[in-house]
VEXDO-30924 format. One record per residue (C-alpha): y, z, x; residue number from 1. Coordinates in Angstrom, 1 decimal. Example, Ala and Ser with C-alpha at 12.3 -4.5 7.8 and 13.67 -1.06 7.14 Angstrom:
BEGIN
<north:-4.5, up:7.8, east:12.3, seq:1>
<north:-1.1, up:7.1, east:13.7, seq:2>
***
This chain:
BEGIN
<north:0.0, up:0.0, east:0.0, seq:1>
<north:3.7, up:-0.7, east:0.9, seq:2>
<north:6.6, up:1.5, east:-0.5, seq:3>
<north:9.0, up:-0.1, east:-2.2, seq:4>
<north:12.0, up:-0.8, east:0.4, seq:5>
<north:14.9, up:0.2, east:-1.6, seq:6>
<north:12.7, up:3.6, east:-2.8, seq:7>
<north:11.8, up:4.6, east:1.5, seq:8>
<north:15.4, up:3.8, east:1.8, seq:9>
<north:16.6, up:6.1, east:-0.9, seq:10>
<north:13.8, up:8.6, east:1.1, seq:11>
<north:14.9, up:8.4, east:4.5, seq:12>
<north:18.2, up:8.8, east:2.8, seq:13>
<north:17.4, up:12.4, east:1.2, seq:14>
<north:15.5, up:13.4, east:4.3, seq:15>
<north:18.0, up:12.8, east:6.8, seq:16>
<north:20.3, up:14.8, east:4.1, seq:17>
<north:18.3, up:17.8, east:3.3, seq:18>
<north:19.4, up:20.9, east:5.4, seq:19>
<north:16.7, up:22.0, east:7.2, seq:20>
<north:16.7, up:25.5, east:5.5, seq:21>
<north:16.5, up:24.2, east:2.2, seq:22>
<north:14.0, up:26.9, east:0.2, seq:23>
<north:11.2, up:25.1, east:-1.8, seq:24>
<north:12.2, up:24.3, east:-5.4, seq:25>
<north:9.8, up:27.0, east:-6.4, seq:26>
<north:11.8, up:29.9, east:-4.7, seq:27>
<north:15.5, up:28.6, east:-6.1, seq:28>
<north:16.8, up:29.9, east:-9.5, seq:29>
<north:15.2, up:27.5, east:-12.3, seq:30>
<north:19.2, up:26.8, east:-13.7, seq:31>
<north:20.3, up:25.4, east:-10.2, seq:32>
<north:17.3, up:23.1, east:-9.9, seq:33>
<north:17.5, up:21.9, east:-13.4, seq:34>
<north:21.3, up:20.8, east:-12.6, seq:35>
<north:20.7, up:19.0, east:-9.3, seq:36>
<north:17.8, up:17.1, east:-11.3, seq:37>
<north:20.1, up:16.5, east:-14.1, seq:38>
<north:22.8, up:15.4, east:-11.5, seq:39>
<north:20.8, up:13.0, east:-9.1, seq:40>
<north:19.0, up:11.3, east:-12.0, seq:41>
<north:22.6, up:10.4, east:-13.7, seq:42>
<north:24.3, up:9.5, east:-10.5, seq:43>
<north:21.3, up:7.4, east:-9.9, seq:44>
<north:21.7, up:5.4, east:-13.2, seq:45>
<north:25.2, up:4.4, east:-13.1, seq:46>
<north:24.4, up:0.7, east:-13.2, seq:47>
<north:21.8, up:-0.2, east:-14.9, seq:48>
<north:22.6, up:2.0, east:-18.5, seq:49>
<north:22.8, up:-0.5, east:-20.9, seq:50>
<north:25.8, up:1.1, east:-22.8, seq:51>
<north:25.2, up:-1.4, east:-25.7, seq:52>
<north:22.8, up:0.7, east:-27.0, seq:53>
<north:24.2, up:3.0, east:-29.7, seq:54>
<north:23.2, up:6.4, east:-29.0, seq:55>
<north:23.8, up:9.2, east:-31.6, seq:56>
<north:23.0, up:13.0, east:-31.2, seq:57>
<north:20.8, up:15.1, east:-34.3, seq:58>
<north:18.7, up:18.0, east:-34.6, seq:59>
<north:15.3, up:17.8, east:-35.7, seq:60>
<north:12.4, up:19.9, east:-36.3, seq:61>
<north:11.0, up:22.4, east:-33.8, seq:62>
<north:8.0, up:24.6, east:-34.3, seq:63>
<north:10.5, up:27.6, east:-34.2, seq:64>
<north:14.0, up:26.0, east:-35.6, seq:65>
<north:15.8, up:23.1, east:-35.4, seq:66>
<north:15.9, up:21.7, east:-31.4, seq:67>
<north:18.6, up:18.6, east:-30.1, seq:68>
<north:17.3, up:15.2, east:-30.1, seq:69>
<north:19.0, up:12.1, east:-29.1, seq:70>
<north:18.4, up:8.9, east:-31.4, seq:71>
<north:19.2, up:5.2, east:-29.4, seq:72>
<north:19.6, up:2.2, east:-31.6, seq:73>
<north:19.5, up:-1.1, east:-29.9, seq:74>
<north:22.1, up:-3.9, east:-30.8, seq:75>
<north:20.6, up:-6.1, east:-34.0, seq:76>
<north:18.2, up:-3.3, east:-34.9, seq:77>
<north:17.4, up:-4.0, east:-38.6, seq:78>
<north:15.9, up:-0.9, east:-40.4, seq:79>
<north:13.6, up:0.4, east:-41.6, seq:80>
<north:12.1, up:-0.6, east:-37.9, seq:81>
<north:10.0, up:0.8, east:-35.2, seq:82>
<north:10.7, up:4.0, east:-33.8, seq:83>
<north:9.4, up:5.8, east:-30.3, seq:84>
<north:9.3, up:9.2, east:-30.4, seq:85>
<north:9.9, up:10.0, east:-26.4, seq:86>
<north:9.6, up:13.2, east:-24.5, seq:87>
<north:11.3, up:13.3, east:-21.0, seq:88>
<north:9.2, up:14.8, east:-18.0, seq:89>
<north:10.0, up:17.6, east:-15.3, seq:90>
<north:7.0, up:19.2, east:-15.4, seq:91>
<north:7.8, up:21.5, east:-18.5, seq:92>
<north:10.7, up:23.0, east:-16.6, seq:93>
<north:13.2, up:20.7, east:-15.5, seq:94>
<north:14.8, up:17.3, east:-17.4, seq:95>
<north:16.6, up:16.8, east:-20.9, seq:96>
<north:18.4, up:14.6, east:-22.3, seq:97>
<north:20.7, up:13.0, east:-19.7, seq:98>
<north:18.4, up:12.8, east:-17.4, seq:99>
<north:16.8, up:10.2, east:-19.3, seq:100>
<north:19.5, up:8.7, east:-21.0, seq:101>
<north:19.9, up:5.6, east:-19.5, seq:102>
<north:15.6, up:5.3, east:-19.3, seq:103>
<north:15.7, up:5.6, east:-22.9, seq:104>
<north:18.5, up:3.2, east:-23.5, seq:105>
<north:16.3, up:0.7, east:-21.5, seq:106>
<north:13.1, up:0.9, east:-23.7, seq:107>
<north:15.1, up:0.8, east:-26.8, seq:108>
<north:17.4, up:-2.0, east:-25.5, seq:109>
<north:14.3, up:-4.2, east:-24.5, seq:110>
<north:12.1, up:-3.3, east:-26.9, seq:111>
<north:13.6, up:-3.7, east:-30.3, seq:112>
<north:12.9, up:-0.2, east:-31.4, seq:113>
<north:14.9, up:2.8, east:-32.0, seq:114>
<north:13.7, up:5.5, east:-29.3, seq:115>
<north:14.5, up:9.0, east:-31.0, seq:116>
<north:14.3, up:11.7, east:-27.6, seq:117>
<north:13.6, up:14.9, east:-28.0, seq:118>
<north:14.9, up:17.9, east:-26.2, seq:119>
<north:11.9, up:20.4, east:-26.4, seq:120>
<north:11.7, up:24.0, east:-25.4, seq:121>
<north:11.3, up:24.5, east:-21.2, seq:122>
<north:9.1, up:26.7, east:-19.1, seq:123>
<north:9.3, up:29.7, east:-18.0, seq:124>
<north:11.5, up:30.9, east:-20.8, seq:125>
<north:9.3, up:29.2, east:-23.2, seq:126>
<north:5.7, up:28.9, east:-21.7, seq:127>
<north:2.8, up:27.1, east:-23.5, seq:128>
<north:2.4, up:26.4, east:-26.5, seq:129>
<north:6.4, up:25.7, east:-26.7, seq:130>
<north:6.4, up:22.3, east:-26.2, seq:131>
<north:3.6, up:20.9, east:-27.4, seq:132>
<north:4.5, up:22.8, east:-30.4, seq:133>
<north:7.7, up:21.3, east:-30.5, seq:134>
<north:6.8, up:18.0, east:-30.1, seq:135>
<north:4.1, up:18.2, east:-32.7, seq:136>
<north:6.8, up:19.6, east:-35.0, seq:137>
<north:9.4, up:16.6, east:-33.8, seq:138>
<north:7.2, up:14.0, east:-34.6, seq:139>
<north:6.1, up:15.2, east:-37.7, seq:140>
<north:9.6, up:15.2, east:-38.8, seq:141>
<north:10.3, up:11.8, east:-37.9, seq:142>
<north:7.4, up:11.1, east:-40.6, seq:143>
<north:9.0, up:13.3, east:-43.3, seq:144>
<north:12.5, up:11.8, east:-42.4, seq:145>
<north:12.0, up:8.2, east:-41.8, seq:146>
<north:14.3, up:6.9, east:-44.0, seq:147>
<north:17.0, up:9.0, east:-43.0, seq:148>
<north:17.1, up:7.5, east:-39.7, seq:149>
<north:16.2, up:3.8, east:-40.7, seq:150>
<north:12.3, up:3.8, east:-39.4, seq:151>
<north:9.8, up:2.6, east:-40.9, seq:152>
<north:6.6, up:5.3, east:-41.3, seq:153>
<north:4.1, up:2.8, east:-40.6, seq:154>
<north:5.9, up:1.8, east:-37.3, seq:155>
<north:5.9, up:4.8, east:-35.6, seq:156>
<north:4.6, up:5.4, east:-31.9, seq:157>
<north:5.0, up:8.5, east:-28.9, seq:158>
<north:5.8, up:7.8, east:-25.9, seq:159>
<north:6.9, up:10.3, east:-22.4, seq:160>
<north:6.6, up:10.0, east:-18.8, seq:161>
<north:4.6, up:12.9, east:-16.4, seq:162>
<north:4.9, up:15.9, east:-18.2, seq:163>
<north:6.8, up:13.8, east:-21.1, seq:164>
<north:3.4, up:11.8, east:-21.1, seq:165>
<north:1.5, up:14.9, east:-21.7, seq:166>
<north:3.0, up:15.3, east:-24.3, seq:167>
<north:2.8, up:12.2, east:-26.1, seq:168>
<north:-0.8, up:12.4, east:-25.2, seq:169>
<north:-1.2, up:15.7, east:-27.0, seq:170>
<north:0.3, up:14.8, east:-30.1, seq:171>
<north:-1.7, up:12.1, east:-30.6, seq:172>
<north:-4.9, up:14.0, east:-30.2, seq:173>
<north:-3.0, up:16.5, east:-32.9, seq:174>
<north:-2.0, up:14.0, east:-34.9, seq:175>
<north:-5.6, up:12.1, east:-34.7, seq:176>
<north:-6.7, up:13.8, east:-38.5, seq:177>
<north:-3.4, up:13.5, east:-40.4, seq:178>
<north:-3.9, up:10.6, east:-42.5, seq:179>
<north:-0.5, up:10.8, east:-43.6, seq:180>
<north:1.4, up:10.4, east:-40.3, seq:181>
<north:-0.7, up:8.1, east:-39.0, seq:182>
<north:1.0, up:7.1, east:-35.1, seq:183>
<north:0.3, up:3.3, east:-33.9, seq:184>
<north:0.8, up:3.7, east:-30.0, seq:185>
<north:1.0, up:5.9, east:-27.1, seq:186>
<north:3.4, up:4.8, east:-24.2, seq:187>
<north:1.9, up:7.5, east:-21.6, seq:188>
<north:4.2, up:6.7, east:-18.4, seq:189>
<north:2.6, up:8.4, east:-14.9, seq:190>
<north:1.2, up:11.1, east:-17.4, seq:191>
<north:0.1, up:14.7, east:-16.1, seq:192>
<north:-3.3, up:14.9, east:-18.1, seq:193>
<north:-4.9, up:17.3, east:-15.7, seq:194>
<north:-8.4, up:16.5, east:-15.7, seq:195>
<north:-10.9, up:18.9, east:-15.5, seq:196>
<north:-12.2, up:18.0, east:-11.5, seq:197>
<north:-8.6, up:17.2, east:-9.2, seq:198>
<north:-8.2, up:13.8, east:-8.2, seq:199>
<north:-8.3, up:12.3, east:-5.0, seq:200>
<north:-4.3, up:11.4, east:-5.4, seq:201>
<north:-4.1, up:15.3, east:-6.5, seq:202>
<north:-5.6, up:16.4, east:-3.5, seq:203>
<north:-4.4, up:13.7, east:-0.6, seq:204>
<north:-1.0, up:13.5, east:-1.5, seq:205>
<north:1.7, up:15.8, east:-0.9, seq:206>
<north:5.2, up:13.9, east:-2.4, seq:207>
<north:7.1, up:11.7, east:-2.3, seq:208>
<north:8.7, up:12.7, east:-5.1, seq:209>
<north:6.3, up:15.2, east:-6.7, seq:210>
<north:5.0, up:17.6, east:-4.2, seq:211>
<north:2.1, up:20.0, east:-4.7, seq:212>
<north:4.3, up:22.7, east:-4.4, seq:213>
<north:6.4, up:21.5, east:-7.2, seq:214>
<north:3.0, up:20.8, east:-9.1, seq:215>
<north:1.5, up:24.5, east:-8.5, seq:216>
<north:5.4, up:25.8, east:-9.7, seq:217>
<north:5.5, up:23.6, east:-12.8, seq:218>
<north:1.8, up:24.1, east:-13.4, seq:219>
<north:2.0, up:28.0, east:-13.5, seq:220>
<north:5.4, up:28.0, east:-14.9, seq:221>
<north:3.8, up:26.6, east:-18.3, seq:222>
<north:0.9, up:29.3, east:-18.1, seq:223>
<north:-1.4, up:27.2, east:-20.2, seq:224>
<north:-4.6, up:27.5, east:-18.0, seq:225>
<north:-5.6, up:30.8, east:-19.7, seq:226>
<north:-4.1, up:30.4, east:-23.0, seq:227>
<north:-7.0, up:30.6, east:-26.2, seq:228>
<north:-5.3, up:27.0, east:-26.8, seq:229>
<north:-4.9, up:25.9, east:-22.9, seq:230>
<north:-7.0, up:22.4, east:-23.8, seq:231>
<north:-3.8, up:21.4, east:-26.1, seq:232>
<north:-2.1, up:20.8, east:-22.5, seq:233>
<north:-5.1, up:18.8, east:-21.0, seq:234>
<north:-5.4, up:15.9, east:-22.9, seq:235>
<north:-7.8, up:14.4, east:-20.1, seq:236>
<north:-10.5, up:17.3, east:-21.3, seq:237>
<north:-10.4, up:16.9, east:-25.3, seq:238>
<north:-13.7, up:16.8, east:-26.2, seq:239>
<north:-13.6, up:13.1, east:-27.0, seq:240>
<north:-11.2, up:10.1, east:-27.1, seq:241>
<north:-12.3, up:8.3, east:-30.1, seq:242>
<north:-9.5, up:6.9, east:-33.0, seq:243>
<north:-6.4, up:7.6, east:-31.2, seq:244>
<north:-3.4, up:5.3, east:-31.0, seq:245>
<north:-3.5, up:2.1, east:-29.0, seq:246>
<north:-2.1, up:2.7, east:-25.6, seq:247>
<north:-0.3, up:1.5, east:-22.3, seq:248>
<north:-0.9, up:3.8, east:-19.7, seq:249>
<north:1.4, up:3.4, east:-16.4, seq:250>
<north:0.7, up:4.4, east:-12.9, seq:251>
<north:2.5, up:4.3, east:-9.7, seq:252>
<north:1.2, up:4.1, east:-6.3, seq:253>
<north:2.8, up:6.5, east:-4.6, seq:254>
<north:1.8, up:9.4, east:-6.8, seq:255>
<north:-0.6, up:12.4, east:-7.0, seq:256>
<north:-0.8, up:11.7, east:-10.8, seq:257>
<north:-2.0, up:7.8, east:-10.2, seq:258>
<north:-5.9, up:8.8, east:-10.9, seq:259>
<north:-5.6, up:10.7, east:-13.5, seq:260>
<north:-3.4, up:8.3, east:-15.7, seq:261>
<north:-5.7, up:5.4, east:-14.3, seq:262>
<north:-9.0, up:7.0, east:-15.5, seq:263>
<north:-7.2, up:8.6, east:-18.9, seq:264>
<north:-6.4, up:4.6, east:-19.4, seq:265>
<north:-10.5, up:3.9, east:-18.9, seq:266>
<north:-11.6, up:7.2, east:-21.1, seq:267>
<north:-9.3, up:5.6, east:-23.3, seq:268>
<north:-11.4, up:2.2, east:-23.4, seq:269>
<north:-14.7, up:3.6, east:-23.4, seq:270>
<north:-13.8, up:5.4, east:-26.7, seq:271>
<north:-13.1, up:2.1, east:-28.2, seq:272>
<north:-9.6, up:2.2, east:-27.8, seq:273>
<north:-7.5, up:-0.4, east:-27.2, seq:274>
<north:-5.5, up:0.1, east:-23.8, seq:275>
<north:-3.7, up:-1.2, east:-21.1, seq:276>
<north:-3.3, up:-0.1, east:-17.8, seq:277>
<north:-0.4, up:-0.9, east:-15.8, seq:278>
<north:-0.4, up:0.2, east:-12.4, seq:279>
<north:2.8, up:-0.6, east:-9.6, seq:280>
<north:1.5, up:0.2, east:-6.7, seq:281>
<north:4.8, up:0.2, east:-4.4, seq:282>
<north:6.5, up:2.6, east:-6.7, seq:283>
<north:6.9, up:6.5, east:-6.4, seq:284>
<north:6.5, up:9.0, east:-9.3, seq:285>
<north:9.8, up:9.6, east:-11.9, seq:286>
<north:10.6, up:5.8, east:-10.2, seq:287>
<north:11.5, up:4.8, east:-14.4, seq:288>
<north:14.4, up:7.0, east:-14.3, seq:289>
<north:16.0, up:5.9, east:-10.8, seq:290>
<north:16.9, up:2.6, east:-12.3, seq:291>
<north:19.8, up:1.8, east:-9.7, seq:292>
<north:17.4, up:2.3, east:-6.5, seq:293>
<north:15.8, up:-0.9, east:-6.9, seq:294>
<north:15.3, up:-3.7, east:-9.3, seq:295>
<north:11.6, up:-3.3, east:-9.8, seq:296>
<north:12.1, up:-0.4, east:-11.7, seq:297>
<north:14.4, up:-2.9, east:-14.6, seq:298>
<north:11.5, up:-4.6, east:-14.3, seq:299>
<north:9.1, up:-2.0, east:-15.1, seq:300>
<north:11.0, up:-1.1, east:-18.0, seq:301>
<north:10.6, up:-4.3, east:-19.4, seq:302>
<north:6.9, up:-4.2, east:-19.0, seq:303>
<north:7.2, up:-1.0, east:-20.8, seq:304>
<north:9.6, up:-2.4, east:-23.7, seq:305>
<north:7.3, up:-5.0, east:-24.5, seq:306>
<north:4.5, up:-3.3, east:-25.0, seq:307>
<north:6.1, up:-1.1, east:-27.4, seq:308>
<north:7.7, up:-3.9, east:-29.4, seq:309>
<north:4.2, up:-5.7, east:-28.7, seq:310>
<north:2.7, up:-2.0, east:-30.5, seq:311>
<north:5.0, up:-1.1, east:-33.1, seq:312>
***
């Protein structure tokens, strides 16, 4: 494999950078991490936010009150239409809303579809089940609300990236019985499925971008491994696969999440699901949300877009 140029440039860039007492993410207060994530990934999107795309802030359901969500409606966007509900990732404890803005505006730009983010409860203030609660609650009200927010019921998908792709992954698995909120796709984007045996990715690589420090922090930050419900978060162990959503499952070579999202896609398959696997194998992990770094992450998201307005 070859890293991307523009992505080792951006590298040697925030290596040469870092001071070399810099304390690992795990040991710094969880606000001050949260608002250098929020900061980098904004500054790092300047260009390439298509700011065509209406974007208009609302509250929806959460499993314990209303939470913030961000709806994006692309320009010629007829409703009732398609509709992505989309959970950002940072590992359960870092990311929101602006740090996926201009990601968001992307997918719904390209794809046709309105792309309703939600801003779910983080770890460690809220471990597990907060999230997945959340976003079970979220997308259930997207059902019950539809034609509030011009969508059409029967065009509804999920969609996240890393722990975001979790997520989605959950829900669906949730959502698998409910023959009245019946989901049609799953846009699972460098997912964290955490499979019962690590990887080889998990185990031989070490960053860029996701370290195994930063795993281990996110990881035990959540506290689902010995929750009664922990399996919720490990959609990689449900105990079968069988009549969930169609699926595009996206990996990225430089990752320690690449296998697992790579043999989620095949468990997938050998359910008798229909899925497709998408792997880039120059690109790092969180790459869809660096879109001014280099142009093959526009590109990306237009592999993404179409899939969805391929789905939905």
């Amino acid at each position: 494999m070859t890293l991307d140029p523009h992505f080792k440039a951006m590298l040697d860039a925030e290596a040469a950078a870092a001071p070399p007492d810099m304390p690992p993410v795990h040991e710094l207060p969880v606000e001050m991490v949260r608002a250098g994530y929020r900061a980098q990934r904004i500054s790092q999107n300047v260009n390439t936010s298509p700011k065509e795309v209406a974007a208009r802030d609302l509250k929806v359901a959460g499993a314990e009150g209303p939470i913030p969500a961000r709806l994006y409606t692309p320009p010629g966007y007829l409703p009732p239409g398609p509709c992505l509900v989309y959970f950002h990732g940072g590992g359960f404890v870092i990311g929101d809303l602006e740090t996926h803005d201009a990601h968001c505006r992307r997918l719904a730009l390209h794809s046709g579809a309105q792309i309703l983010a939600v801003d779910y409860r983080l770890a460690p203030e809220n471990p597990f089940p907060a999230s997945h609660d959340d976003a079970l609650a979220a997308t259930q009200w997207v059902f019950d609300h539809a034609a509030e927010i011009g969508v059409d019921p029967d065009r509804i998908g999920v969609g996240g990236d890393s722990a975001g792709g979790n997520l989605a992954a959950a829900v669906c698995i949730d959502l698998r019985d409910d023959e009245t909120r019946c989901l049609k796709f799953q846009c699972l984007l460098y997912p964290a499925l955490w499979p019962a045996e690590e990887t080889v990715s998990r185990q031989e690589r070490d960053g860029p971008v996701l370290t195994k420090a930063a795993m281990a922090w996110f990881e035990a930050s959540l506290a689902a491994a010995d929750h009664p419900e922990g399996v919720r978060a490990a959609p990689a162990q449900a105990e079968h696969h069988r009549d969930l959503p169609k699926a595009l499952v996206v990996t990225a070579g430089y990752d320690p999440l690449e296998h697992e999202g790579r043999d989620y896609a095949h468990a997938l398959m050998d359910a008798g699901v229909p899925a497709n696997h998408l792997h880039y194998s120059a690109l790092v992990h969180d790459f869809f949300i660096m879109g001014d770094v280099s142009p093959a992450v526009v590109l990306a998201a237009k592999e993404a877009a179409e899939a969805i307005k391929a789905a939905l």
